[in-house]
Phi, psi and omega in degrees: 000132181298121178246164185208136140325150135229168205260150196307342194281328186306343183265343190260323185298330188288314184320307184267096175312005200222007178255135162352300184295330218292289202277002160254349166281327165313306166295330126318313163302327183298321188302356212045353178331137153212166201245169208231167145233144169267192188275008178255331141327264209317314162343268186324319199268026173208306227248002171303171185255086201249035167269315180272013184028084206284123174289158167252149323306136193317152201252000137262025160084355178331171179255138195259143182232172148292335179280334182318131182257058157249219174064196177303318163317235192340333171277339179269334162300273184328304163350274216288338148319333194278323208292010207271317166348286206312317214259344205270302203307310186315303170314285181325277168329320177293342186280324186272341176294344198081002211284168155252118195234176220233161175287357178273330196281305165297351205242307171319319201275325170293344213244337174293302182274006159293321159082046177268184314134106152346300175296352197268347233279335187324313228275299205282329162308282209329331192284284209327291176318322205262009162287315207289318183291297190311326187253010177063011192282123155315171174268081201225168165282349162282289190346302182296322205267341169300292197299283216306262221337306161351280175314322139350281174330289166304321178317272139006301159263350141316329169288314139320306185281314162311304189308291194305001176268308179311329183320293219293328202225355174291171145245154173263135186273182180265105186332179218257137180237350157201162197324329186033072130299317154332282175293311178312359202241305207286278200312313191311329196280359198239326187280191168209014175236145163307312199270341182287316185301338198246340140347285210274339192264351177254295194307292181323305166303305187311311199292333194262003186262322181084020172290322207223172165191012163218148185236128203262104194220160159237016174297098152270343234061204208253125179259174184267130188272142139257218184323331213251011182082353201255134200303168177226141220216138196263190213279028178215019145070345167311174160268136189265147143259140155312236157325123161251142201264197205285334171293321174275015168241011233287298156348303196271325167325303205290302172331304165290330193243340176067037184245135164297130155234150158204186194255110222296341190244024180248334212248135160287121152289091172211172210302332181288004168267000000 
């Protein structure tokens, strides 16, 4: 059976049914593949502090859990619960206007101020309808400000259930038993995030351990936007990147470390990796 490192976006992606990531990371989960994390994963997604932007390894020294709601879980969460004002703000100007407004109109407008994906907009009528059908309830702005919240809800323990499917079938790989410094100094000239380093610094054990020897990411980095927000792309239509992630670095990785990366939405999981 095909083993893979994955990588934190890969978790978050399974987690949030409203992430980018969500339908290549299922599919990878799906795949019987199977796949592993190190403690700087399990960090990044639960257990980090990222209101004090907490170094790895935690500097009191706790035992890192699955259970923890902390990391990036909890910070994406918690985001897309905050952005709900903007759309609330909305209802409210629609309720004192008197206006009348249509479900194309709640579907725009949640999906706008929510900072959703064009491609996600399904997910969200469907939800709208069929709260709205089940209570026989118009389409009004109390109406709306009920369904968000729900959907709140729902989001939220949905996420909570994703983790705990991840609990129960990622594996934890076996902890770093000595120091790399060497590589970690060499992956530092190339990564520019901490955590991406020490990712790759877990993957490199697992790989010299004979567990694995390839890493499963969507990090291309950070690409460059312009004014109007829209990626900017060089005159062969690639896309420019900033910063760079651990996939476009995939090259200088393979030298130091000798572990494949690849890229969770270009590669089929299936048995020939």
């Amino acid at each position: 059976m095909p083993r893979f490192h994955a990588d934190t976006n890969l978790l978050l992606g399974y987690t949030l049914f409203l992430d980018w990531w969500n339908n290549d990371a299922t599919r990878w989960f799906d795949s019987g593949n199977a796949l592993y994390i190190g403690e700087a994963v399990l960090f990044e997604y639960c257990n980090k502090d990222t209101a004090q932007d907490e170094d790895y390894p935690p500097p009191d020294g706790r035992d890192l859990t699955w259970s923890a709601e902390q990391g990036k879980f909890n910070a994406l969460l918690s985001e897309f619960r905050d952005k709900r004002f903007e759309f609330e703000d909305w209802l409210l100007d629609m309720e004192d206007s008197d206006q009348k407004i249509e479900l194309d109109d709640v579907v725009t407008r949640f999906t706008r101020e929510f900072e959703i994906g064009e491609w996600a907009e399904d997910i969200v009528r469907t939800f709208f309808e069929r709260e709205l059908d089940k209570r026989d309830w118009e389409v009004t702005p109390e109406h709306a400000r009920q369904v968000e919240k729900e959907f709140i809800r729902f989001y939220f323990r949905d996420a909570r259930k994703k983790k705990d499917i991840l609990r129960d079938n990622i594996r934890l790989g076996p902890p770093r038993d000595k120091d790399y410094s060497s590589v970690k100094n060499q992956v530092d000239t190339v990564l520019s995030d901490n955590m991406d380093v020490e990712i790759v610094c877990d993957a490199h054990h697992m790989n010299e351990k004979g567990v694995l020897h390839t890493v499963l990411t969507g990090d291309k980095g950070d690409a460059y936007r312009d004014e109007d927000g829209k990626i900017i792309r060089d005159e062969e239509g690639e896309v420019v990147y900033g910063e760079p992630g651990i996939y476009n670095s995939r090259q200088e990785i393979d030298a130091i470390t000798g572990l494949r990366v690849i890229y969770l939405r270009d590669e089929a999981p299936d048995a020939s990796l």
